[in-house]
C-alpha positions in Angstrom: 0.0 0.0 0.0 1.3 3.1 -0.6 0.9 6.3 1.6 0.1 9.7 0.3 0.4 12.7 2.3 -0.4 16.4 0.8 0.1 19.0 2.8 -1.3 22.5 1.9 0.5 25.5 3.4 -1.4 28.1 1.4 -4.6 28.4 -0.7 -5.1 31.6 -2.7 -8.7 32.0 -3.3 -9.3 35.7 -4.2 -13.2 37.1 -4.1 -13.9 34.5 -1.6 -15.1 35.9 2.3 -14.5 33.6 5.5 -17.9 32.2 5.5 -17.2 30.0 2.3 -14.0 28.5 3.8 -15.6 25.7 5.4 -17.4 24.2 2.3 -14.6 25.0 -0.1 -12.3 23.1 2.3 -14.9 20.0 2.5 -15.2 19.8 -1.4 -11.6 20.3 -1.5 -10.6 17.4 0.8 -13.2 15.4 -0.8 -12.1 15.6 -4.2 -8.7 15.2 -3.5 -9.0 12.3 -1.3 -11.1 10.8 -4.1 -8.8 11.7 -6.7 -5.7 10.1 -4.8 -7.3 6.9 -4.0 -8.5 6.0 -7.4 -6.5 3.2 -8.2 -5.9 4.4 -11.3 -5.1 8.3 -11.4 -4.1 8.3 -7.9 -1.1 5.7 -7.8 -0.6 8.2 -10.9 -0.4 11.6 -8.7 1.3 9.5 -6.0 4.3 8.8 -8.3 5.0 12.4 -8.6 6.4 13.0 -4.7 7.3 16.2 -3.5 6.1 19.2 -5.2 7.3 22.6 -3.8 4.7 25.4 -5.1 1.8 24.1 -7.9 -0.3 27.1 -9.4 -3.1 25.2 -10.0 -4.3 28.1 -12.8 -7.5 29.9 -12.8 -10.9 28.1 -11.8 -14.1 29.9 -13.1 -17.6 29.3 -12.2 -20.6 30.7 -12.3 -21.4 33.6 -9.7 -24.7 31.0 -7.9 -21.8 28.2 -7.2 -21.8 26.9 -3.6 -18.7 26.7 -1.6 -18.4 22.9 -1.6 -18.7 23.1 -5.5 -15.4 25.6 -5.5 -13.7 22.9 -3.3 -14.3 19.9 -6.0 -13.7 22.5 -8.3 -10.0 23.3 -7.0 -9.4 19.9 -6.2 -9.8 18.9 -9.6 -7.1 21.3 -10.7 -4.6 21.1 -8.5 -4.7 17.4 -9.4 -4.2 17.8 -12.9 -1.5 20.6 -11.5 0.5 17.9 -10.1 0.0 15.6 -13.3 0.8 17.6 -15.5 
């Protein structure tokens, strides 16, 4: 089994107030933890080790999008940050 252990010293999310941070951090760790133990893209993102800064790029959504959505949202592109 392998272990995987991401660590996330900073998050920039501009536009964003302190009342969204729980969601966002919810879909985030969701996503991520789903993305990382699919057998298939995770032993994938594993492989890649340590990583000192990732800018993940822009994520755009619409303005009605709920917190949790942002989270999955980012998740999604820091994952294919780390891939790529």
């Amino acid at each position: 089994m392998t272990r995987v252990v991401l660590h996330i010293d900073r998050l920039v999310l501009r536009g964003l107030g302190d009342a969204d941070a729980a969601g966002i951090g919810a879909g985030l760790q969701g996503e991520l933890g789903r993305l990382l133990a699919d057998r298939g893209g995770g032993s994938r993102l594993a492989s890649f080790g340590h990583v000192a800064s990732l800018n993940a790029g822009k994520v755009r959504l619409a303005s009605d999008t709920k917190s949790r959505q942002l989270g999955i949202s980012t998740g999604r592109a820091i994952a294919k940050g780390i891939a790529r």
